[in-house]
Every structure is written in structure tokens, then in C-alpha cells.
MMTF fields as JSON, N, C-alpha, C and O atoms, coordinates in Angstrom:
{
  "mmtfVersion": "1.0.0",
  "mmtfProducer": "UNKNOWN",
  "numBonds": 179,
  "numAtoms": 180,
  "numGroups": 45,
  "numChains": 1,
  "numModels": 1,
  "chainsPerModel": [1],
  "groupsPerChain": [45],
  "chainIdList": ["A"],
  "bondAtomList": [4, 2, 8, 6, 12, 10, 16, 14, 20, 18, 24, 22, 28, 26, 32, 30, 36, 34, 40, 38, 44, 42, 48, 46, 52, 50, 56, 54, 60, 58, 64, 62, 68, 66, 72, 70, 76, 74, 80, 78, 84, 82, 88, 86, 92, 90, 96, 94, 100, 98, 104, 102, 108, 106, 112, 110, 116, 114, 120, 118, 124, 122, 128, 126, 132, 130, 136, 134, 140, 138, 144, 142, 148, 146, 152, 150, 156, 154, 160, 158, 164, 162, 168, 166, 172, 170, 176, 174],
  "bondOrderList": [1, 1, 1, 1, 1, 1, 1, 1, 1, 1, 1, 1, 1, 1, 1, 1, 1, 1, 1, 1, 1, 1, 1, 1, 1, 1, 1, 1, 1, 1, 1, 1, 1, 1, 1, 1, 1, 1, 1, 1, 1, 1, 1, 1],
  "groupList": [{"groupName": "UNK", "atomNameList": ["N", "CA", "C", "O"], "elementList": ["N", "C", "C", "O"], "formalChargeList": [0, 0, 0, 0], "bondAtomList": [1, 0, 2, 1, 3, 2], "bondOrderList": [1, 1, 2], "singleLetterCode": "X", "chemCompType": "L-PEPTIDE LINKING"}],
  "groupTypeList": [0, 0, 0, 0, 0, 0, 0, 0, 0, 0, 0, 0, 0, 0, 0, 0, 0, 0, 0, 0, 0, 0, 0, 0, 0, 0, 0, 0, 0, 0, 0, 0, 0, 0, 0, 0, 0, 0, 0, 0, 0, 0, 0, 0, 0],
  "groupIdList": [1, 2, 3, 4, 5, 6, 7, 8, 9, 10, 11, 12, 13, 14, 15, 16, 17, 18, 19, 20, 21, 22, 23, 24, 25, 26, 27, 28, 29, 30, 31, 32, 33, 34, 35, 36, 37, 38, 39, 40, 41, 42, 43, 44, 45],
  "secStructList": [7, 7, 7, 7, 7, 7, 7, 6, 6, 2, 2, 2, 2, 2, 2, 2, 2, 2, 2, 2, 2, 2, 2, 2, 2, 2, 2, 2, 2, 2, 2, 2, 2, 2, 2, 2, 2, 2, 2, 2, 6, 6, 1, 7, 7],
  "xCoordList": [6.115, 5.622, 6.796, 7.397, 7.019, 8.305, 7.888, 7.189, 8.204, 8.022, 8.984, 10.179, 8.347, 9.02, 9.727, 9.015, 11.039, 11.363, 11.162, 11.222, 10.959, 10.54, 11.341, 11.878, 11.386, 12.324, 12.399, 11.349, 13.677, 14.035, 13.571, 14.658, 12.655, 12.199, 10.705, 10.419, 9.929, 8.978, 9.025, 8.303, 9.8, 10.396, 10.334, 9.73, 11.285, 10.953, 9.6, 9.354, 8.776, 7.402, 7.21, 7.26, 6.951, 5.858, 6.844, 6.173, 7.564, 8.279, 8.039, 8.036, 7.851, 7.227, 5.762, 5.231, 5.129, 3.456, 3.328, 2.346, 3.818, 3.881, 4.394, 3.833, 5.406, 5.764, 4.972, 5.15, 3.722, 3.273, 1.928, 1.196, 1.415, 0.388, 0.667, -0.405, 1.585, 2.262, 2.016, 1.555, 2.284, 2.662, 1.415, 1.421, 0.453, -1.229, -1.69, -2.375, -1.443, -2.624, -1.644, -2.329, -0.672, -0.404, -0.784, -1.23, -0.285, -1.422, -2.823, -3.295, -3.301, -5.231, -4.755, -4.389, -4.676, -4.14, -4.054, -4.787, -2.879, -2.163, -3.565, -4.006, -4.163, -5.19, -6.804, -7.497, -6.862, -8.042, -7.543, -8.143, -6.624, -5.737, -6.197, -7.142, -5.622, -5.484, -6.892, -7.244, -7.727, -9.432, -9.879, -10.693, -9.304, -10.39, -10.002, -10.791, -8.326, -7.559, -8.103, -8.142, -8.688, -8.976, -10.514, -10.896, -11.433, -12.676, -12.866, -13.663, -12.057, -11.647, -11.357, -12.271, -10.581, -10.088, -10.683, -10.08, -11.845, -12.467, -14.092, -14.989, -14.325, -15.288, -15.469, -15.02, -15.928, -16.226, -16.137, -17.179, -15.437, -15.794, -16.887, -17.389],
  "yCoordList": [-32.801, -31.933, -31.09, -30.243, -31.433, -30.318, -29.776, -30.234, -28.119, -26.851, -26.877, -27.165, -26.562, -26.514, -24.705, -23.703, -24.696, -23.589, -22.909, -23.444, -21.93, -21.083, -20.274, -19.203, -20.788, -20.133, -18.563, -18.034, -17.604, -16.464, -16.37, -16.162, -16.295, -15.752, -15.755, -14.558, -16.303, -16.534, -15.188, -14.209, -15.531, -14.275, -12.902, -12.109, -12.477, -11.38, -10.694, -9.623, -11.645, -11.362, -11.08, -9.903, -12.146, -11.904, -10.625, -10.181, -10.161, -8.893, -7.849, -6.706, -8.038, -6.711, -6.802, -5.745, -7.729, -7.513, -7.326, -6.612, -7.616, -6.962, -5.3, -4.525, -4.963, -3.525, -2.664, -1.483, -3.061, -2.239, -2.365, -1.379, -3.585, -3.117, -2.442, -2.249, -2.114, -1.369, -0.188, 0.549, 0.257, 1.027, 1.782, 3.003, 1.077, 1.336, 1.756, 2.778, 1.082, 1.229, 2.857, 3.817, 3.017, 4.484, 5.81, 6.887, 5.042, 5.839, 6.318, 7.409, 5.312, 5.978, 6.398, 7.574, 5.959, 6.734, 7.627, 8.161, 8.412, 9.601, 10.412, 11.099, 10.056, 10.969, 11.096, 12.068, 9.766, 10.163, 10.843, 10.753, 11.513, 12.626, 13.792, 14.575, 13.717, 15.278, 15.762, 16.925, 14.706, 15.117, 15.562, 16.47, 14.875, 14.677, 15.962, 16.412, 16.868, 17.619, 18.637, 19.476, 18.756, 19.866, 20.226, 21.368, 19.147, 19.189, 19.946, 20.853, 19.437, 20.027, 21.73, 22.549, 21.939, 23.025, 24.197, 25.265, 23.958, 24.548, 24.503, 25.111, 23.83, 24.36, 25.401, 25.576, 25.884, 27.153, 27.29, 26.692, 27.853, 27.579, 28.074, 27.238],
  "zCoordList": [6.839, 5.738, 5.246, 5.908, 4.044, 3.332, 2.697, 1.793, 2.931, 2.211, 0.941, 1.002, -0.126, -1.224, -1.334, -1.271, -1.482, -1.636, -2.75, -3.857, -2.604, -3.982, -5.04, -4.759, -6.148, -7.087, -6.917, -6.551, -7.167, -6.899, -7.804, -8.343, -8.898, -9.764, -8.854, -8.808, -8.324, -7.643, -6.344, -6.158, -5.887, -4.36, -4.589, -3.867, -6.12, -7.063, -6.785, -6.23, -7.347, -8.004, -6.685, -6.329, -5.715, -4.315, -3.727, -2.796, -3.774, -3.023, -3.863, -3.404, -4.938, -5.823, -5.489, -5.147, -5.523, -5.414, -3.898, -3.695, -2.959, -1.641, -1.483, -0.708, -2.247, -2.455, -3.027, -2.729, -4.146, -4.649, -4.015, -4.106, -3.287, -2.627, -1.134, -0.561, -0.509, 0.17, -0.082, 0.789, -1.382, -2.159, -2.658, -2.815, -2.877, -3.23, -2.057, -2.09, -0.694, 0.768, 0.984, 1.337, 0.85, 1.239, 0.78, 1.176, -0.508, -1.549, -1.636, -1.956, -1.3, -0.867, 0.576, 0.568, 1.48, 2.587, 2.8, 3.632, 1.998, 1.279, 1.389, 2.311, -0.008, -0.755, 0.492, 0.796, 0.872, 2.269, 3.208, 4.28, 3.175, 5.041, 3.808, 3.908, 3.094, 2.157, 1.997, 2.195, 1.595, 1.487, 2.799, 2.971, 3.734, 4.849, 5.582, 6.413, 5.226, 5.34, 5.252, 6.152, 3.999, 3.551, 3.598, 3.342, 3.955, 4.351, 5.672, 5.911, 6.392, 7.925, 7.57, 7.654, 7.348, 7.367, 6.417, 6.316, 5.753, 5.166, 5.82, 5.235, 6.911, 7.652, 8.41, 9.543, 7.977, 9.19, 10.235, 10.506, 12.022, 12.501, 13.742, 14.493]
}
């Protein structure tokens, strides 16, 4: 079975769409600590 190598124009793309969904999961991440942050810390105790 031969793997066809993939044009560097191809590699580009999949390393950018891996970076920005990287880039997205930290992002909500990010923003669910800060909510969950500040939910916490605004309970009474």
C-alpha cells in the first residue's frame, strides 16, 4: 500500500486547520475557567 505524499500546499492547510482548532479548544477553555472563576468566587461563603 503506497501513501501518496501530500502537496505542501495541502500540509499548509492541515497545519493551519490543526492550529486554529488548537487555537479554538483553548479558547472556550480560556472563557469556561474565567466563568466558572468567577462563579466560584462570587459565592458566598
Amino acid at each position: 500500500l503506497q501513501v501518496p505524499i501530500p502537496p505542501p500546499d495541502a500540509m499548509e492547510t492541515l497545519v493551519c486547520a490543526l492550529g486554529l482548532d488548537i487555537g479554538l479548544v483553548g479558547f472556550l477553555v480560556g472563557i469556561v475557567l474565567i466563568i466558572m472563576g468567577t462563579y466560584v468566587s462570587s459565592v458566598p461563603r
